[in-house]
C-alpha positions in Angstrom: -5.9 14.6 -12.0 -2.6 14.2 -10.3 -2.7 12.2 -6.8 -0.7 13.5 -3.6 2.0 11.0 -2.3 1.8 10.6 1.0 3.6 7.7 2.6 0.7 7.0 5.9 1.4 4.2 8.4 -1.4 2.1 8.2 -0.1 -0.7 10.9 -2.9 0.1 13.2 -5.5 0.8 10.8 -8.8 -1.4 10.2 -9.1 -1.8 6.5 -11.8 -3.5 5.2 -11.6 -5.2 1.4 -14.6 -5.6 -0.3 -14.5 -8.3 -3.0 -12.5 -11.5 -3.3 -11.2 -12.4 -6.8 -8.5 -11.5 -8.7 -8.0 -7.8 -8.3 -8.9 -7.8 -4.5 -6.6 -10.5 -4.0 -3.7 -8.7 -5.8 -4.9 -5.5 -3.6 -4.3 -7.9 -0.1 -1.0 -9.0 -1.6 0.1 -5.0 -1.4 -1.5 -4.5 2.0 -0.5 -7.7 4.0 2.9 -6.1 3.7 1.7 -3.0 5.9 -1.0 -4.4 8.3 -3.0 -7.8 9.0 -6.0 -6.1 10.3 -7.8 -6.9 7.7 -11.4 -8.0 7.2 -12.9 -9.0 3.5 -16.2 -9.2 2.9 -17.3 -11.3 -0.2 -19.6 -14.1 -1.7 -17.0 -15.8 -3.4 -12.9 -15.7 -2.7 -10.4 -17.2 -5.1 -7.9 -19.2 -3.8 -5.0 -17.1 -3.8 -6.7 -14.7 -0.9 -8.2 -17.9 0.9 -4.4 -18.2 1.7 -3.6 -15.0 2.5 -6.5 -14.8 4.6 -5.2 -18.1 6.4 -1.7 -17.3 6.4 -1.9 -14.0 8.2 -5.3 -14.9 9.9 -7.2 -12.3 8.3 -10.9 -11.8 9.0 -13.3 -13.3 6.3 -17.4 -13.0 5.8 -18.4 -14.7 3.1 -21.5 -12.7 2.2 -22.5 -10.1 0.1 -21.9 -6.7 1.3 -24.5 -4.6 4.0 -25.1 -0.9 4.2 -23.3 -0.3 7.2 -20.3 -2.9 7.1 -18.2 0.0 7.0 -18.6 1.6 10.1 -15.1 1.0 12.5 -13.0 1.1 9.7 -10.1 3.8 8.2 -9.7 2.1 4.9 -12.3 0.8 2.1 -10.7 -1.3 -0.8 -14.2 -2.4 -3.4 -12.8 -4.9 -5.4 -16.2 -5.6 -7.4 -17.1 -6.1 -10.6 -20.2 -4.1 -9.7 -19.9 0.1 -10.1 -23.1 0.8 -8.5 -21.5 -0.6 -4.6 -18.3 0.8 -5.5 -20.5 4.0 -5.8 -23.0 3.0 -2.9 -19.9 2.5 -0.3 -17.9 5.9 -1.7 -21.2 7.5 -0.8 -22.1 6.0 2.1 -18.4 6.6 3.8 -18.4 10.7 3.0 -18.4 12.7 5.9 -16.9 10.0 7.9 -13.2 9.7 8.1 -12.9 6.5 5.9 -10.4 6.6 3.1 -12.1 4.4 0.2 -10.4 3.2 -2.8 -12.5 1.8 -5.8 -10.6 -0.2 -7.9 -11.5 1.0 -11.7 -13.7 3.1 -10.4 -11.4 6.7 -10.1 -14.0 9.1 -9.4 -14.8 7.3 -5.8 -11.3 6.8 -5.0 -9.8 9.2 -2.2 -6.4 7.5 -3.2 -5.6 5.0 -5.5 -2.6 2.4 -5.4 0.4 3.0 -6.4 2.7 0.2 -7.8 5.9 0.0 -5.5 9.0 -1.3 -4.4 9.8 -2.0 -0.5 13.2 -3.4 0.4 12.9 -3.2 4.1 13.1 0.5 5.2 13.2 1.3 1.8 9.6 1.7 -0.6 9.4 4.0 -3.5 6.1 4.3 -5.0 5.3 5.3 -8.7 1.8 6.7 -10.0 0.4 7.5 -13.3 -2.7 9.0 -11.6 -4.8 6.0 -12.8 -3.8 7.1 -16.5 -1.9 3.9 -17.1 -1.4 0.9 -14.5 0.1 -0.6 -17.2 2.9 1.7 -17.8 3.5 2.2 -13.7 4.5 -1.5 -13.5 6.6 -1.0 -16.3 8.2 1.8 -14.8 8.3 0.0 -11.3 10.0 -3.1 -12.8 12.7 -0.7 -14.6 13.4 0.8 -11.4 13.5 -2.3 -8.8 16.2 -4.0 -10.7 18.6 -1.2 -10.4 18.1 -0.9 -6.4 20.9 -3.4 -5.0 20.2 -6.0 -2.3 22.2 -4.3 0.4 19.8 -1.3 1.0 18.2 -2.8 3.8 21.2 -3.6 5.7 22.4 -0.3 4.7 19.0 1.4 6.0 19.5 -0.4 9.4 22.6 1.1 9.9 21.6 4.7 8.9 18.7 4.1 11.5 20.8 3.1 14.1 22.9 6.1 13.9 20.4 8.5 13.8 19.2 7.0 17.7 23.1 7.5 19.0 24.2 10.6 17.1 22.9 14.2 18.6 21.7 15.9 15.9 22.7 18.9 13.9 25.0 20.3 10.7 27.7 17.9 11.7 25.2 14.5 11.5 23.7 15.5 8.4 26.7 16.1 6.9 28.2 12.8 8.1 24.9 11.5 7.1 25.5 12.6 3.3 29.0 11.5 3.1 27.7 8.0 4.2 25.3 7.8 2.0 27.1 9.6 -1.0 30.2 6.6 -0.7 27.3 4.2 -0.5 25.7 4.8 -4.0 29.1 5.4 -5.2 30.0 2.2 -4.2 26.6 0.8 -5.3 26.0 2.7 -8.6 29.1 2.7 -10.6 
């Protein structure tokens, strides 16, 4: 099954992260970059996500998961090594409007992570569909070494003109020819 990409802002989102080891930690590594209102729930947290959790003052519980823990939240991340509360949790959020994603567990996933590249303005996300993580970093990795340093600035500037310039034919046509002598000048 093929996901949709869809690019949400999550900056004011509650997301709750159930798990602390390895593979929820990597999971708050991606989301610290797009919101810090974060809770995790878990017995045990590896050291890694004890500083994340300090370092952008993350809510913690150490405890084991409750029926009910979900409620107040838009986003579920089960990082567990156990299938039956990945299952419980994707259960218990349906008919709500909590987005869940169990890690290695596709079929109770209403989106999945995909591996990605943010400069700044600038992410690009690549997905295998859960088929192959393995070959989406790959991919990822090929890709983020060809993207040069000066995006960002080069994004700021583009955003700036787009608040001064009325729009129309004439901006997006300027718009093109800026950015057409920018990856000429970036991509020889």
């Amino acid at each position: 099954m093929s996901y949709f990409p869809i690019f949400i802002n999550i900056h004011s989102s509650k997301v709750l992260v159930v798990g602390g080891g390895a593979i929820a930690t990597q999971k708050l590594e991606k989301l610290v970059d797009f919101t810090q209102d974060i809770t995790v729930i878990a017995v045990d947290i590896e050291e890694r996500a004890k500083i994340l959790i300090e370092e952008y003052r993350l809510t913690v519980y150490k405890r084991a998961y409750k029926r009910g823990d979900i409620k107040g939240f838009d986003m579920v991340i089960v990082a567990t090594d156990t299938p039956n509360l990945h299952r419980e949790i994707y259960q218990e959020s349906r008919g709500s409007r909590i987005l869940v994603n169990s890690v290695d567990s596709i079929e109770y996933c209403d989106f999945i992570f995909p591996a990605y590249i943010k400069r700044d303005d600038l992410t690009i996300a690549f997905s295998t569909g859960g088929a192959s993580p393995a070959f989406t970093k790959q991919i990822r990795s090929h890709f983020e070494n060809s993207i040069p340093k000066s995006v960002g600035e080069f994004l700021k500037k583009m955003k700036s003109l787009r608040a001064t310039i009325p729009k129309g034919k004439d901006r997006m046509r300027y718009f093109d020819t800026l950015v057409s002598e920018y990856f000429s000048k970036c991509f020889k």
